[in-house]
Structure formats: C-alpha cells, structure tokens
C-alpha positions as CSV (number, residue, x, y, z in Angstrom):
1,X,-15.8,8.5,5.4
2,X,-17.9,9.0,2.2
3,X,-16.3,8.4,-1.0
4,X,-17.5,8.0,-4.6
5,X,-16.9,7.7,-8.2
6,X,-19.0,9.0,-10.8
7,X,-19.0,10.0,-14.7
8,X,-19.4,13.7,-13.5
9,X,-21.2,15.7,-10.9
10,X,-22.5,18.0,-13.7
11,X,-22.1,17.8,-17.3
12,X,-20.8,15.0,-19.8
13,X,-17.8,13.5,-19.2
14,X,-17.8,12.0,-22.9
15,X,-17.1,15.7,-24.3
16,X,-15.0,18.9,-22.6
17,X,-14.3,19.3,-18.8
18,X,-15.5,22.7,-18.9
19,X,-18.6,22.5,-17.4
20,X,-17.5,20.2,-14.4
21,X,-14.7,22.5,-13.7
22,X,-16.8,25.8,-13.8
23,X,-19.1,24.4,-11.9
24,X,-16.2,23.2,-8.9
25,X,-15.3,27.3,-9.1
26,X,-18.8,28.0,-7.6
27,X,-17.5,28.9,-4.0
28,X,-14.7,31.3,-5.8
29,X,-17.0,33.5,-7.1
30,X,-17.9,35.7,-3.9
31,X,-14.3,35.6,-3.2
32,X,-11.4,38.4,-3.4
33,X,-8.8,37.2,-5.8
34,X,-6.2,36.7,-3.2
35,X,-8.4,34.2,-1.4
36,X,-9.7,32.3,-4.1
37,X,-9.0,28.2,-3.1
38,X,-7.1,27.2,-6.1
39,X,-6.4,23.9,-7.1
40,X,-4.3,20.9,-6.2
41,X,-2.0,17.4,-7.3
42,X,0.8,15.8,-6.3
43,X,2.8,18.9,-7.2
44,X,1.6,21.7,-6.9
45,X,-1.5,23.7,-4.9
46,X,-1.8,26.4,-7.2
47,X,-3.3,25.3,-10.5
48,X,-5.5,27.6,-12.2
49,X,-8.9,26.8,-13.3
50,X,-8.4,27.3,-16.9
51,X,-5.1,25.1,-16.9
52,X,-7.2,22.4,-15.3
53,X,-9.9,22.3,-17.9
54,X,-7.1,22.3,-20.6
55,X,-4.9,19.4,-19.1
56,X,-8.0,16.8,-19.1
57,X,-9.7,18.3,-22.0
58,X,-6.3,17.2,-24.1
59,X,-5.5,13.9,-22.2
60,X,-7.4,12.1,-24.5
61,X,-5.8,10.1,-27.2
62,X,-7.4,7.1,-29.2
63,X,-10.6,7.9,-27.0
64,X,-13.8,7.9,-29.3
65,X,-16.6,10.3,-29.1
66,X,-18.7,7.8,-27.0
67,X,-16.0,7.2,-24.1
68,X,-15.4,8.6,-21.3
69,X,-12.7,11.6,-20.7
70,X,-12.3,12.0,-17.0
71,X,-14.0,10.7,-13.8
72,X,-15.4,13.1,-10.3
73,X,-13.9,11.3,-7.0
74,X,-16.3,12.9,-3.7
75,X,-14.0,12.6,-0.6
76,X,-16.2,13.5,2.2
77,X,-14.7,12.8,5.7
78,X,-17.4,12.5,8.6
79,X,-18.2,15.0,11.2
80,X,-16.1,13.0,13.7
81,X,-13.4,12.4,11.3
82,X,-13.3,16.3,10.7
83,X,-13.9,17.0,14.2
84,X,-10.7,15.1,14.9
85,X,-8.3,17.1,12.1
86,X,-9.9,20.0,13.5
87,X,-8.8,19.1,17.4
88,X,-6.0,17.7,16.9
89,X,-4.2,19.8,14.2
90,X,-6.3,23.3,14.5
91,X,-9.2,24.8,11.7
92,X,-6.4,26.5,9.9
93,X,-4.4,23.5,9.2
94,X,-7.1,20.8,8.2
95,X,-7.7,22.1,5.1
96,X,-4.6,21.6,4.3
97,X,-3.8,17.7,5.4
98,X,-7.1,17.3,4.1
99,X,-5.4,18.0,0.8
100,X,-2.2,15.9,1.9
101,X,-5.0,13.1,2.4
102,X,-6.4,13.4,-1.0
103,X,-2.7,13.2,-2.6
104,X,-2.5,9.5,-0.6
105,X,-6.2,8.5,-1.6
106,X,-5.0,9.1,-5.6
107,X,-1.9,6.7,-4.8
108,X,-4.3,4.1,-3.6
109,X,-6.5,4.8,-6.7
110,X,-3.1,4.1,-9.1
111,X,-2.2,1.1,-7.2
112,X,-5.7,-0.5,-7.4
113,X,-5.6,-0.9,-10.9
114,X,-2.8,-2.9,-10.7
115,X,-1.2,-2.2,-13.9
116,X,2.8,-1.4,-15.2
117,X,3.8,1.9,-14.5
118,X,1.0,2.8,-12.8
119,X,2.4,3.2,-9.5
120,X,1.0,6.2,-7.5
121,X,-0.4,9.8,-7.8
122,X,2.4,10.9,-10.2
123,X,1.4,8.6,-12.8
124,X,-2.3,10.0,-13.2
125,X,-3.5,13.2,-14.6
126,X,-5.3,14.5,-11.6
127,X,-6.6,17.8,-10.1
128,X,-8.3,18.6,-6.4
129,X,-10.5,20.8,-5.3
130,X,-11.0,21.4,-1.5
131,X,-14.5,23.1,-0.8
132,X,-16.3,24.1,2.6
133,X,-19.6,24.1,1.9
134,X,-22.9,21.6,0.8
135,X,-26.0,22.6,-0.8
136,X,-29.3,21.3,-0.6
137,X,-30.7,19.3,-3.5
138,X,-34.5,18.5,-4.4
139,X,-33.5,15.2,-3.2
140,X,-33.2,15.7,0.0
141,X,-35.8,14.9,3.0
142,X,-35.5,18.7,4.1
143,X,-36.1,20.0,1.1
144,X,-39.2,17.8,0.6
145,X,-40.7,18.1,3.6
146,X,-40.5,22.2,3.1
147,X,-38.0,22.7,5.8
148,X,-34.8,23.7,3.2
149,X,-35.0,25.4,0.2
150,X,-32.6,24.2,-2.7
151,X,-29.8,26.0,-3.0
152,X,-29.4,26.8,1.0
153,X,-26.1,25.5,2.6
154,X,-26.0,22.7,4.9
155,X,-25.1,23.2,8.8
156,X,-22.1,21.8,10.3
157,X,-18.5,21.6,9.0
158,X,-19.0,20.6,5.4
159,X,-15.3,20.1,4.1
160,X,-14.8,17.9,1.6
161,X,-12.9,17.3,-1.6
162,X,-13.8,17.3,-5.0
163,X,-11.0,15.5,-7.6
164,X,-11.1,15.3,-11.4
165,X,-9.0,12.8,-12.6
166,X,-8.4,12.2,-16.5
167,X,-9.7,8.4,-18.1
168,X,-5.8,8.5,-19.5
169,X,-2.7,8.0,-17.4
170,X,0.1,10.9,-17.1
171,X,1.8,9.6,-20.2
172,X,-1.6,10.1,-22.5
173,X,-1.0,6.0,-23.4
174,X,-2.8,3.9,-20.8
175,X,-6.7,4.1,-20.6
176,X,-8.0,3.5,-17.0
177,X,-11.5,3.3,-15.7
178,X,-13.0,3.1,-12.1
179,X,-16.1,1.8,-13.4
180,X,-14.8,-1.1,-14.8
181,X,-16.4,-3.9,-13.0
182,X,-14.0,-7.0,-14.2
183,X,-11.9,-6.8,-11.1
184,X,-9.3,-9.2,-13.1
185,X,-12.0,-11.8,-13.7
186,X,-12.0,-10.7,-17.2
187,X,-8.2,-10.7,-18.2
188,X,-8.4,-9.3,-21.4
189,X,-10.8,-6.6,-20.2
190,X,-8.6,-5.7,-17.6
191,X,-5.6,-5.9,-19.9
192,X,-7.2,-2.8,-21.3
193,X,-8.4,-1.1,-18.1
194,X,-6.9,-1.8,-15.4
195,X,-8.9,-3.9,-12.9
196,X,-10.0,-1.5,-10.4
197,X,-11.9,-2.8,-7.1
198,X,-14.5,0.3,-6.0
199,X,-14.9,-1.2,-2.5
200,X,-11.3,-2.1,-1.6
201,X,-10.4,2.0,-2.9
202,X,-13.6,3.4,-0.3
203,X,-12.4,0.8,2.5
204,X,-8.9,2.1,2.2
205,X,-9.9,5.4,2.5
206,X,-10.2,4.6,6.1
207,X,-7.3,3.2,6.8
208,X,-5.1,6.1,5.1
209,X,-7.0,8.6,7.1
210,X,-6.3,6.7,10.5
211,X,-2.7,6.1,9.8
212,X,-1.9,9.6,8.7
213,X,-3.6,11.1,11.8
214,X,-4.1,9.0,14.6
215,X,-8.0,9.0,14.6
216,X,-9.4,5.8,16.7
217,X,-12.2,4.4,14.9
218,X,-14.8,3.1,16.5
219,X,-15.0,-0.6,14.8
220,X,-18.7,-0.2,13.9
221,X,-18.5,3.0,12.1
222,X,-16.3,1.1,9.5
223,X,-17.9,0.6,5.8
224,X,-16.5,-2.9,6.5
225,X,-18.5,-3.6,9.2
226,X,-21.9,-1.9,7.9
227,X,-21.3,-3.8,4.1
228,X,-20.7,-7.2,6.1
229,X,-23.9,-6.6,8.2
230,X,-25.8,-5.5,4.9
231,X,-24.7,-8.2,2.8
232,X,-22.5,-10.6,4.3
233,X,-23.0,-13.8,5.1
234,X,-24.5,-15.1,8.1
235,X,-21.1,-16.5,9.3
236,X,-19.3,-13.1,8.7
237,X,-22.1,-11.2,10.0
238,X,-21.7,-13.8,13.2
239,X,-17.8,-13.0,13.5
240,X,-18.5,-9.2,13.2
241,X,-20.9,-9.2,15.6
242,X,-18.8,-11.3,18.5
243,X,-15.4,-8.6,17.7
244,X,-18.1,-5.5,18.2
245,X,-19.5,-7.2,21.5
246,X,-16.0,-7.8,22.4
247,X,-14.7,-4.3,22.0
248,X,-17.3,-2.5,23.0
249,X,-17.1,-4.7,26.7
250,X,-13.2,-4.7,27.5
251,X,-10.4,-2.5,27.0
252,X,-9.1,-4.9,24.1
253,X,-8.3,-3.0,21.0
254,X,-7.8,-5.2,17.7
255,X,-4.5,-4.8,16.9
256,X,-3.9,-2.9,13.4
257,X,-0.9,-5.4,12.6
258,X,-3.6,-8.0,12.2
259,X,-5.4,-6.2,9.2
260,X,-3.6,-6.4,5.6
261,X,-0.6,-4.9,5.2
262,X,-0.7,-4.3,1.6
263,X,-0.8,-0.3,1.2
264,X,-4.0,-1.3,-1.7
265,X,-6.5,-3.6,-0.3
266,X,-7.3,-6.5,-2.4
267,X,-10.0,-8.6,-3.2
268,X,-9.9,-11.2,-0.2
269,X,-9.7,-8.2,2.4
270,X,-13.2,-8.6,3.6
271,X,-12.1,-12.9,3.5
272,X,-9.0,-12.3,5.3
273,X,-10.5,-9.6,8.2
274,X,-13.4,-12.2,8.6
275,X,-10.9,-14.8,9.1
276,X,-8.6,-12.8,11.8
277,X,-11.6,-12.1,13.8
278,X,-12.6,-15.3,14.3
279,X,-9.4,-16.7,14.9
280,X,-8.9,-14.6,17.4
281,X,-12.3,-14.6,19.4
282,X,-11.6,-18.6,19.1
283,X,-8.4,-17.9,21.5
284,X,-10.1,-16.1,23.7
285,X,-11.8,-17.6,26.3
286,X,-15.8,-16.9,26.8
287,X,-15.6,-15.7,22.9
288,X,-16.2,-17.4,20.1
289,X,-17.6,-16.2,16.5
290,X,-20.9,-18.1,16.9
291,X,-23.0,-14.8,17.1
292,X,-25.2,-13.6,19.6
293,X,-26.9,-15.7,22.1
294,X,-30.1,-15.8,23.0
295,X,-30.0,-13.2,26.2
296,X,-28.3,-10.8,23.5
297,X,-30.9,-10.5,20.9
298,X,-34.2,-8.7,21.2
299,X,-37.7,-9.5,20.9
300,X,-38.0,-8.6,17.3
301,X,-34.5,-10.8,16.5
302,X,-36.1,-13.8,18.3
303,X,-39.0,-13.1,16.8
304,X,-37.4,-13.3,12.9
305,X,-35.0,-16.9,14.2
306,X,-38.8,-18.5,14.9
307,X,-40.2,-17.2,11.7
308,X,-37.0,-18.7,9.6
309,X,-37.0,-21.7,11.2
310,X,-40.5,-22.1,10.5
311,X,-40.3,-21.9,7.1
C-alpha cells in the first residue's frame, strides 16, 4: 500500500484548484459521456468536475495568498492487494470498494488530527477520483534507460485513487494541514492545525484495507516492518526480525487483537507493536527477541558484526 500527501500533483495549490482538477479529468477525455468516471465523497459518486473545482476553490476563508488551499492524497494499493479485491469480489466490483476504501482512509485522515469536531469524512471538504491507469515520467529507470517513452502507460493493473481534499474543514472555520510536522509537540502550533501524524495515517492504511476485506498480509510486506528495518533501532529491528522468523516457520499467525485497537494509530504504535512482539516471543519457548544467531546470518552480516566490533 502506497500512500502520500503532497501540495499538488500539478499546479499550485496556494492559488485555484483548476489546474489539479483538469489535470485528474485526463482519462475522461477519450471517453463517451455516459462512461465518464465521475467523482466521489462521503455522499455522493457523482460530482461533476466543475463543482469540484468550485467547492475547494471557495473553501478558503482567512487563508492568505501564500498558504496553502487544498492538499493531493495518492492511494495506490499493491498488485497483490488489487489482485486480492479483484479475486475475491470480481473486476467489476473493485473499483467500487476501492472507492468505499478511500471514504474510510479520509475518516482516518479527520481523526488524526485530533481536533473538536473533527470527527470523520463528513467533517472535511473532500473529493475522489478513482483512475486505471499510470504514465511513465522522465524519472523513471525505463524511461532513462530508452526502454519507455514518457507518456506510455504502465503494465499491470494500475488502479488507484487520486483525492483532493480542501486546507479548511466542512464548516469553512478550522484550518488543517497534513504537513504539519508538530505532531502535538508544539501545542500552540497544533492548536492551530491540528497535529497530524504522516506515518500513523500511511500505516493505517493497511490495517483499514485488511479489515474491510479479509486480505492476509504477509508480516514483512508491512511499511511497519520495512520503516523498523530502515530506521529502527537495533532492539526493534531485533524483535522484528525473531516475529518474521517465527511466522514464516510455524503455522502461528499474530493475532490482530494484539495490535492497537484505536481506529487512528497514534504516536507510540510502532513502541507498543515492538513491545507485543517481544513479549510474546519471550513466552514462547526456543524464541526470544534477541535477533538472529549466528547460523542465521550470512557471510556479508558476519562480515559487518566483525567490522563494528572492530571499530
């Protein structure tokens, strides 16, 4: 699961949403009318473009000419994560719980600011857009290396979302930003903004997706798991490691009563997971969260331990 949160996709967000929301109609424009994919909230899946653009461009009280007007949310589910919707539900119908999906990831975006009457989806100013196709960008490797040309669309089931939602709440009142960094360190910054927590909103994209449709995730393809091996600590990286080992060789599936129950993660998820796993590899016997031994690691992990300890 890929998500992120930018100033815009194309244009500047500091001015009119016109551009970003001309630019989202980009796979309507070889299509008839009648099969146009509109757009989508909380209530309704069949919001015009141009009522779109004119909902965020007037959502904007008491914001100067230098701040920002709305924020892009990219909701890309993985190949296996499509795969699944696909299986399980049918091509037809994936599109739209994809789109059900979406309306539960912008209640976890409302709650993670953890501000007064701003409770779910219905308190935001928010518009989806669910689009099949990806485009090569002069970025990418296949593009460089001659094999793409910009422009050309990218193999494999592409299906993702594409959501615009306004810097003010519903209510035109209460400023909000997902770029604010304080996560309530800064109380009177947060007072102002909300305190919003990037990482908690992208890990609970994951567990919203599994809950609503059954999909068993592997325990290493979590962005928990690959943030904690990037830039964890040794003794989380340790704890991971021993649960991975553990699930990988028995039939043992960590229970999903044992993660946080909170709908919003907070900020001591990644404290408290690290703390469940090794508590329970403790009471199991033959596993503890020490990490790896030596028979487990290879040449090239020995070879870094006898480098450290060197130094």
């Amino acid at each position: 699961m890929f998500i992120n949160i930018t100033d815009s996709q194309t244009g500047d967000n500091k001015g009119s949403a016109a551009a970003l929301v001309q630019y989202l109609e980009k796979e309507n424009k070889d299509r008839h009318r009648d099969d146009q994919e509109l757009w989508f909230n909380g209530q309704q899946h069949d919001v015009l473009p141009q009522l779109v653009r004119v909902a965020i461009d007037r959502n904007i009280a008491k914001l100067s000419n230098n701040d920002s007007k709305f924020f892009l949310i990219n909701i890309s589910p993985s190949q296996k994560e499509l795969d699944h919707l696909i299986l399980k539900y049918g091509k037809d119908t994936a599109g739209d719980l994809l789109k059900d999906f979406g309306v539960k990831m912008m209640d976890e975006y409302a709650r993670n600011f953890k501000r007064p009457g701003v409770m779910d989806n219905r308190d935001l100013l928010w518009f989806g857009k669910l689009e099949q196709h990806r485009y090569y960008k002069h970025s990418d490797k296949e593009v460089k290396s001659g094999e793409r040309k910009i422009g050309e669309k990218k193999e494999g089931n592409q299906m993702h979302l594409q959501i615009i939602v306004s810097r003010k709440d519903i209510t035109n009142r209460i400023k909000l930003s997902p770029l604010n960094n304080s996560r309530g360190s800064n109380v009177s910054h947060s007072a102002k903004l909300g305190q919003f927590d990037r990482r908690a909103f992208k890990e609970s994209g994951e567990f919203v997706f599994d809950r609503m449709f059954d999909f068993q995730r592997n325990y290493k393809d979590t962005m928990h798991y690959a943030s904690t091996m990037r830039n964890g600590t040794i003794q989380d990286k340790a704890a991971l490691y021993s649960l991975a080992k553990l699930l990988t060789n028995t039939d043992l599936v960590l229970a999903k009563s044992e993660f946080p129950k909170t709908s919003s993660l907070n900020n001591d998820t990644s404290l408290g997971i690290v703390n469940t796993i090794t508590g329970a590899l403790d009471l199991i016997p033959g596993m503890s969260a020490g990490g790896p031994s030596q028979s487990d690691m290879s040449e090239e992990e020995k070879r870094k331990r006898k480098r450290r300890r060197k130094l």
